[in-house]
C-alpha positions in Angstrom: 18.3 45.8 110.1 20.8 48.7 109.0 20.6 52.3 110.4 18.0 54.3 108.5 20.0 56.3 105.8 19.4 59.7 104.5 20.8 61.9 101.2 19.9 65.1 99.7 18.6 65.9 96.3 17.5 68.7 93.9 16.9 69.0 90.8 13.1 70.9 90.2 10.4 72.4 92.8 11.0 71.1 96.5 7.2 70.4 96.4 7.6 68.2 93.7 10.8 66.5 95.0 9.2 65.9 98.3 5.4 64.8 96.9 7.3 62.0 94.6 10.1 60.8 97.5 7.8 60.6 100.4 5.0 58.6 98.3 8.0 55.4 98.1 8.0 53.2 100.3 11.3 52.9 102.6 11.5 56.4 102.8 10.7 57.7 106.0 10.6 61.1 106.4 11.4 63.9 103.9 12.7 67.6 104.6 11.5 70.0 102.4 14.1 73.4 102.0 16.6 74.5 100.4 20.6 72.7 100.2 23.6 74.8 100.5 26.9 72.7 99.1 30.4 73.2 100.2 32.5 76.1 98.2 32.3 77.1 95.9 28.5 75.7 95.4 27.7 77.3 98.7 24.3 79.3 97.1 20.8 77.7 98.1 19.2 75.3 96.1 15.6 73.8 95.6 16.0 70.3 97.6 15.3 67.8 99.5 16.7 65.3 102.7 15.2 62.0 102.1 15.4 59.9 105.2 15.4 56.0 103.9 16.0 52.4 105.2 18.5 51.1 103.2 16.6 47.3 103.4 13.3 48.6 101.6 14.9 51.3 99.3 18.1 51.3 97.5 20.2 54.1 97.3 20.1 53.5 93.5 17.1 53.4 93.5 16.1 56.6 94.8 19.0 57.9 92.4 17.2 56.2 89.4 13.7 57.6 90.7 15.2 61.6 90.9 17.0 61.4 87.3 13.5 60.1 86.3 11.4 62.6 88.1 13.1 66.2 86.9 15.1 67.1 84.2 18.4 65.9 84.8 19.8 66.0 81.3 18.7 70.0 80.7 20.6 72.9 81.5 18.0 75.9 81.5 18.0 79.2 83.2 16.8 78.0 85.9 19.7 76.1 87.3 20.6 78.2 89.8 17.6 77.7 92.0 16.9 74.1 90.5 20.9 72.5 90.8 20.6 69.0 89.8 22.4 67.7 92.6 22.7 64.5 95.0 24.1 66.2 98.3 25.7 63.8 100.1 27.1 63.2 103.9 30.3 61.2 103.9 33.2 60.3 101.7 31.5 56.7 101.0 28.3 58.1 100.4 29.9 60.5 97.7 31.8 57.0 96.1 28.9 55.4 96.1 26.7 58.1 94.2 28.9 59.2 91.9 29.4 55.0 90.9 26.3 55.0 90.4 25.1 58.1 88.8 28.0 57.0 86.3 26.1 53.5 85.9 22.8 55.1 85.6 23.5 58.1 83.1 24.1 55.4 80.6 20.1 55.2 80.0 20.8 58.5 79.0 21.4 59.6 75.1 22.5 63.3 75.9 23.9 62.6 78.9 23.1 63.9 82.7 24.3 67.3 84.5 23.7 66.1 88.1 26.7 67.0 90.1 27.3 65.0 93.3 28.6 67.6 95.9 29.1 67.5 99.7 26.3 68.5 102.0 26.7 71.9 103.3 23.2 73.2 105.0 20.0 72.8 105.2 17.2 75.8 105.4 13.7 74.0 105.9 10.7 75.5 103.4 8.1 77.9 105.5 5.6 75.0 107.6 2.5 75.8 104.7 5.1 74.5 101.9 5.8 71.2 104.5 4.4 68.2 103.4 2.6 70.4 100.2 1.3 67.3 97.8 -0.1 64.5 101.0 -1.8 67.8 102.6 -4.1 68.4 99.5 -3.2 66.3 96.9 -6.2 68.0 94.6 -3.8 71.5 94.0 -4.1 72.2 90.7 -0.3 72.4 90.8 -0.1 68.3 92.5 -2.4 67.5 89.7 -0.4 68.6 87.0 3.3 68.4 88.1 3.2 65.5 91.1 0.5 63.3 90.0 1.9 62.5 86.6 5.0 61.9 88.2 3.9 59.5 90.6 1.8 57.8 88.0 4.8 57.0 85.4 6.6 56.1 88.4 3.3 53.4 89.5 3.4 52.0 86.4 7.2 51.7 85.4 8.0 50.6 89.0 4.7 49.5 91.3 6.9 47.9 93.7 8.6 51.1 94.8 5.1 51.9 96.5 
């Protein structure tokens, strides 16, 4: 068995990011907060630390499931609070996501904007925003912007759960 793993990602709404990741199996744990890069990307972002065991859950996997789960090909004004990012914590872990965001972006016609950057720090979301879709899955906001999610992801990939 391999040490459990762990990498960061943004891209939309931490609740969102944390609702989809912590419903797959081999994930472990998810921290909900905010990801600050190294310069000069050192500004908080939306994200997430998604704790994983690298025998259940590929890291491309979980790379394949955040493209797929926020929009990683758009641009829009709300980048700066929404940087579609994989944060990562070691020179290997950076070769190894940017490989495979490379491999990955292919499926995509206009291309993707996620940056791979260095992990900086971490600023956990107030405890009322922790664990915001398994608390009360019923939120009208779950039910319009996690739900969906996790039911494209059920049907295009049932073993991930």
């Amino acid at each position: 068995m391999r040490e459990q793993q762990r990498i960061g990602l943004g891209g939309g709404c931490h609740w969102c990011t944390e609702g989809v990741f912590v419903s797959l199996a081999g994930v472990d744990r998810v921290d909900q907060g905010w990801i600050a890069s190294v310069a000069p990307d050192t500004s908080y972002s939306e994200a997430v630390i998604v704790y994983y065991d690298p025998d259940r859950i590929s890291l491309r996997e979980l790379l394949a499931v955040h493209l797929e789960t926020h929009a990683a090909s758009s641009s829009h004004a709300l980048r700066k609070r929404y940087r579609s990012a994989v944060y990562t914590f070691s020179e290997e872990q950076d070769r190894q996501c940017r490989h495979l965001l490379a491999e990955l972006a292919r499926a995509y016609s206009s291309g993707i904007i996620t940056r791979v950057l260095s992990y900086g720090a971490f600023r956990q979301s107030l405890p009322e925003h922790q664990d915001y879709y398994r608390s009360d899955p019923e939120r009208p906001f779950c039910r319009r912007y996690i739900s969906p999610k996790l039911e494209r992801l059920r049907a295009d990939r049932p073993y991930l759960f």
